[in-house]
N, C-alpha and C positions, 0 to 999 in steps of 0.2 A: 107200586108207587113210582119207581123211576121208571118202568116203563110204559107211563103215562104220559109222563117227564119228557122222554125221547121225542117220540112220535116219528121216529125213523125206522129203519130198516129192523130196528132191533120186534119190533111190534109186530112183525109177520111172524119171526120166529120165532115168538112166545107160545103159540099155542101147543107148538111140535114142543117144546120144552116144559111144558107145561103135562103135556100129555107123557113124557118120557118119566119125567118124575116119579106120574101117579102108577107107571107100570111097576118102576124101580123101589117101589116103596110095597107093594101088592108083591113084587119078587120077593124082596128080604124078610115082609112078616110071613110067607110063605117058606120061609128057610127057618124060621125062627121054631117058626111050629111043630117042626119036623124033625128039627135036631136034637140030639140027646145033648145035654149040655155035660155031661162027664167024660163025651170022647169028643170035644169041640176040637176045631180043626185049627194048629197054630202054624202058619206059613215059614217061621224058619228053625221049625225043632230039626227038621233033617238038611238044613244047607251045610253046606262043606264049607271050611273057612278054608278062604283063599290069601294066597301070601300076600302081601302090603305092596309088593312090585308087580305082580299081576295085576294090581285093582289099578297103579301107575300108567303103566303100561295101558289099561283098556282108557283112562279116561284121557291118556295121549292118541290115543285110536278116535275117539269120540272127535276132540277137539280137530283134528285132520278132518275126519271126515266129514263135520260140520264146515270148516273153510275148504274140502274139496266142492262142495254144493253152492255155498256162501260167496264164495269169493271166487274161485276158478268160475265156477256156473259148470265145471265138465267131471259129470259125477262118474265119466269112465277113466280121471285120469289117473297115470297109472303113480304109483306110490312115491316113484324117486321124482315126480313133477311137482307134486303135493307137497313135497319137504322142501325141497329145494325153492319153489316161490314163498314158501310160508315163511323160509328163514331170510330168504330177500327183503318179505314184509317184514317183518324183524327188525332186521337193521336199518330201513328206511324208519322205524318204528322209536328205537333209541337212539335214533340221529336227531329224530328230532324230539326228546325228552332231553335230550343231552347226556345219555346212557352211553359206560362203555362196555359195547357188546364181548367183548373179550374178556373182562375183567368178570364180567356176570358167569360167561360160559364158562373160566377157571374155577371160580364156586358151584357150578352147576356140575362139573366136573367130578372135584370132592366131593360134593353130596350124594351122587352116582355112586361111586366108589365104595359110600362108607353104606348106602342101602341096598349097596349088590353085597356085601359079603356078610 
């Protein structure tokens, strides 16, 4: 129905969607058939639990490396260029919320402290 609706570009790529579907569906009751449901497969009986600053830590990684691509545009750039304008954005950033940057990072600080030990 909506992509009747459109009549744009989305109409081309209905068919290839349309076809991927009925493979993904023909895949899973082809898995269904197959499997013993007493030894079904649960994706995180064996993950390892990871510490709380680890998972900090990767999704400060993520957020860099989405504004090294985002914002830099220079996905080789090297790590101390990344931080360094990201925190320039920053304060360009609470200057004009009318944040003060210093008063945040002294709580940010604390907070550090008390989930590092």
């Amino acid at each position: 129905m909506f992509v009747k609706e459109t009549g744009g570009p989305v109409d081309a790529l209905w068919p290839l969607f349309s076809c991927l579907a009925v493979l993904m569906e023909r895949q899973s009751n082809r898995k269904e058939r197959t499997m013993n449901t007493g030894t079904m497969y649960r994706a995180n009986v064996r993950r390892v639990k990871r510490h709380p600053n680890a998972i900090r830590a990767d999704r400060a990684a993520q957020a860099l490396a989405y504004y090294r691509v985002a914002a830099l545009r220079e996905p080789a750039a090297a790590v101390e260029t990344v931080l360094s304008d990201f925190l320039t954005d920053l304060r360009h950033y609470c200057e004009r919320m009318r944040q003060d940057l210093a008063a945040l990072e002294r709580v940010a600080q604390l907070n550090y402290l008390k989930e590092k030990n």
